[in-house]
Kinemage of the C-alpha trace (Angstrom):
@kinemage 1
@onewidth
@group {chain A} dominant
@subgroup {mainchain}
@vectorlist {calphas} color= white
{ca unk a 1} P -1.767 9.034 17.995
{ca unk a 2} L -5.264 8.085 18.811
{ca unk a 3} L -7.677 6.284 16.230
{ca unk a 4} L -10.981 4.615 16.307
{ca unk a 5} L -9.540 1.391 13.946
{ca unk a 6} L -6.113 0.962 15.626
{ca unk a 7} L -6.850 2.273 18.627
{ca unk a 8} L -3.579 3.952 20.613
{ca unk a 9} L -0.811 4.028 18.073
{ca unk a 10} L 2.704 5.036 19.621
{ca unk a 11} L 5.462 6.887 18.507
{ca unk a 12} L 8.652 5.179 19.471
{ca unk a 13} L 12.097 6.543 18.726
{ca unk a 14} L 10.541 8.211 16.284
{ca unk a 15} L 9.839 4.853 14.728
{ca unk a 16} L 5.576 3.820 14.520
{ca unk a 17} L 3.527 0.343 13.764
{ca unk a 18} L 0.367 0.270 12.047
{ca unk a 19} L -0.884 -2.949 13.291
{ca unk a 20} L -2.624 -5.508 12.028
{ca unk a 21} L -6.494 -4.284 11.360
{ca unk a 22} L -8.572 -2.958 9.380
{ca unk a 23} L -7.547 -3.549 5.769
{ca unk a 24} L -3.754 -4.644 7.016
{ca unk a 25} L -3.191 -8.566 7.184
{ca unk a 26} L 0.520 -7.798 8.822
{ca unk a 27} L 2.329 -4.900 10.697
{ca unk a 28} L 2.966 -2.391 8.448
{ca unk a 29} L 5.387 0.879 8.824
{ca unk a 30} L 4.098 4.134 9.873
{ca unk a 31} L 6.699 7.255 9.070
{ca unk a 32} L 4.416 9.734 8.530
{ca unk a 33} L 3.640 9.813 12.427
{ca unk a 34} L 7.564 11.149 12.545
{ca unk a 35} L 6.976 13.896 10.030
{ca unk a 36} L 3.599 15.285 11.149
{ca unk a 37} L 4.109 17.813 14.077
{ca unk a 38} L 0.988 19.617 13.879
{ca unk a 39} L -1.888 18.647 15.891
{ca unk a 40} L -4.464 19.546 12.877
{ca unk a 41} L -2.440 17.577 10.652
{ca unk a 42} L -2.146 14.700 13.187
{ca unk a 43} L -6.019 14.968 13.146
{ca unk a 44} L -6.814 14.632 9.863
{ca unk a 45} L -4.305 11.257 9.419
{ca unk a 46} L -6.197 10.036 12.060
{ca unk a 47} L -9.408 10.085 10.410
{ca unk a 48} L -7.196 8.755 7.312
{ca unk a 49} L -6.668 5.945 8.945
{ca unk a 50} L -9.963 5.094 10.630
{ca unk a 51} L -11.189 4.785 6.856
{ca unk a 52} L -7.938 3.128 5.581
{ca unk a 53} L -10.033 -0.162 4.429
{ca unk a 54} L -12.003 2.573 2.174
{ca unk a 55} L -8.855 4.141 0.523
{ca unk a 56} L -7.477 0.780 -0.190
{ca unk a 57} L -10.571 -0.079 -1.911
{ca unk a 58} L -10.444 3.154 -3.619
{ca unk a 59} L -7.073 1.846 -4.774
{ca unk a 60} L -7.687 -1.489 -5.690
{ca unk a 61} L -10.565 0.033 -7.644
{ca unk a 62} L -8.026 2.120 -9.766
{ca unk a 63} L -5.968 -0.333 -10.046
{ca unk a 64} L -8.145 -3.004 -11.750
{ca unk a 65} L -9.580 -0.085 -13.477
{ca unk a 66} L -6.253 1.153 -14.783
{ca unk a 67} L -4.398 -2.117 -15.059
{ca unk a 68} L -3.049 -2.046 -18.587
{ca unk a 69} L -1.548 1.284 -17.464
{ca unk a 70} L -0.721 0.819 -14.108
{ca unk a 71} L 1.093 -2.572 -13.641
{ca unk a 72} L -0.108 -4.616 -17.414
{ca unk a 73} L 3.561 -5.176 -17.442
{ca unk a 74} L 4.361 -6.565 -14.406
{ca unk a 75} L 3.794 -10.301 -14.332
{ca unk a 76} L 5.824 -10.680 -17.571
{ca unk a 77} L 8.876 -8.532 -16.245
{ca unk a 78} L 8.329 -11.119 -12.713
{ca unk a 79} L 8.442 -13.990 -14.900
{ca unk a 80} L 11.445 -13.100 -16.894
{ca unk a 81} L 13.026 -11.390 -14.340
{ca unk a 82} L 12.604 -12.333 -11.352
{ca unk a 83} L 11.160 -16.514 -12.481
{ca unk a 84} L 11.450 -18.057 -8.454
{ca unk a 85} L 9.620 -14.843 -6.781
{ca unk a 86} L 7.096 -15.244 -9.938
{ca unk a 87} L 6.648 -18.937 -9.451
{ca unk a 88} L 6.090 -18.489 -5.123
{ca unk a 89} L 3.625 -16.155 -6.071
{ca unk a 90} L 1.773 -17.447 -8.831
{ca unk a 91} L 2.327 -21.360 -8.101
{ca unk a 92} L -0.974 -21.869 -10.427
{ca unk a 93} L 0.495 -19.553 -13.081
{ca unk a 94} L 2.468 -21.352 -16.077
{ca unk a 95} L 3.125 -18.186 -17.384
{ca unk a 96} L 2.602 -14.233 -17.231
{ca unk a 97} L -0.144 -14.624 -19.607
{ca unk a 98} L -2.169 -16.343 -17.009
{ca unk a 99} L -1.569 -13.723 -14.392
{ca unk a 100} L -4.700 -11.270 -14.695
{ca unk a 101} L -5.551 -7.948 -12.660
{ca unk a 102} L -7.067 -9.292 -9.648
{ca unk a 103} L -4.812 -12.309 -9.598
{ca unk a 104} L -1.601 -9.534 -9.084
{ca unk a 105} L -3.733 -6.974 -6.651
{ca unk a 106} L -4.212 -9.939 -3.946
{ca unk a 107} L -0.265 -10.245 -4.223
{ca unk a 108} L -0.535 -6.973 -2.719
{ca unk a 109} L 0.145 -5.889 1.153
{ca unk a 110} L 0.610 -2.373 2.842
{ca unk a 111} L 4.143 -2.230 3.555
{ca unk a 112} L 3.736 1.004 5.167
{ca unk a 113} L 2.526 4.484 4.884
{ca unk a 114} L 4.502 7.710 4.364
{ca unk a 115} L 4.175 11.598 3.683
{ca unk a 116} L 5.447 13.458 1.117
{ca unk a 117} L 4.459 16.561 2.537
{ca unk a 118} L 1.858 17.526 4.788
{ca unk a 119} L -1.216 16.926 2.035
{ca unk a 120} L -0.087 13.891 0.508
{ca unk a 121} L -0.342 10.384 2.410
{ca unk a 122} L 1.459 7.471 0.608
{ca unk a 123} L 0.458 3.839 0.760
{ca unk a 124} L 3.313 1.455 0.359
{ca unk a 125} L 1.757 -1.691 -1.708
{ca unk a 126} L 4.501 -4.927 -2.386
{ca unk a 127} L 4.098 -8.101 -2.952
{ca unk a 128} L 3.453 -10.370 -0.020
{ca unk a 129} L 6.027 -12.712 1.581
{ca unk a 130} L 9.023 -11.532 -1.520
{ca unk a 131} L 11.980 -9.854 -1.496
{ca unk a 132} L 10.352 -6.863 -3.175
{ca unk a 133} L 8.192 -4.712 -0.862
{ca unk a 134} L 7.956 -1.540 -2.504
{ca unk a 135} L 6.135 -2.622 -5.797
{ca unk a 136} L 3.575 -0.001 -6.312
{ca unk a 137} L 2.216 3.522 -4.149
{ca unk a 138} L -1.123 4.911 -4.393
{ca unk a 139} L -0.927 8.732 -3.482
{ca unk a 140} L -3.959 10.077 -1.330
{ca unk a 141} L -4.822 13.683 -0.362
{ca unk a 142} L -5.929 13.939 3.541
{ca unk a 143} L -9.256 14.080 2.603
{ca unk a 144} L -8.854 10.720 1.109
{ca unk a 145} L -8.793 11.422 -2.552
{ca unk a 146} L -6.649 9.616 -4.824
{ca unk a 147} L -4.346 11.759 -6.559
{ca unk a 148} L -2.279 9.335 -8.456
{ca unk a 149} L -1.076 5.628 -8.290
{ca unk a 150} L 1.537 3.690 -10.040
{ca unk a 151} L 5.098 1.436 -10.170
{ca unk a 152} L 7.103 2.731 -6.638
{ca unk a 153} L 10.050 4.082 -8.098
């Protein structure tokens, strides 16, 4: 697959790298270039990902937006949970209480992006350097739209 921002992005094995660029700090996993077949559909993810720093924005955006829905819950269940993952990534954070919105988005890395059909182009967010990379997804239509975003499941 060809792309302005990552340039030439093989398909190995069926197995693709998104590497590091725009809007990804570390290699992240491509599968959707194994389930897209179609050249039109192959198209239009490659103009996805030319304005991937955009539809992470767009994400973060909803995200700090939506917080008390989205993830409110998240530091406390990390600190009672999970209390050495919490403490590596909030070192400055006593507590769950002092964990706010921003604070838990720039915990946040693409892990990798997935289909779930031919319309629908997944972003993988977890939290950086953890044993938990699938923390949340944020659901985009082709076009980039956001269709939904929450807890990865």
């Amino acid at each position: 697959m060809e792309t302005t921002a990552f340039g030439t992005i093989p398909l190995d094995d069926g197995q693709a790298t998104l590497p590091v660029g725009p809007g990804i700090v570390r290699p992240a996993g491509l599968d959707v270039l194994a389930t897209v077949q179609d050249r039109e559909t192959m198209a239009a993810l490659s103009e996805f990902l030319d304005r991937l720093p955009r539809h992470i924005e767009t994400a973060r955006e909803h995200f700090l937006d939506n917080y008390d829905r989205v993830a409110a819950d998240v530091p406390a269940w990390l600190y009672e949970n999970e209390p050495g993952i919490f403490a590596a990534m909030f070192p400055a954070a006593p507590d769950a209480a002092a964990v706010d919105a921003e604070t838990l988005w720039l915990a946040l890395d693409v892990n990798s992006i997935w289909t779930r059909d031919r319309t629908a182009v997944v972003l993988d967010l977890g939290f950086r350097d953890t044993a938990m990379p699938h923390a949340f997804a944020a659901e985009f239509r082709l076009d980039g739209t956001l269709t939904q975003m929450g807890l990865a499941s």
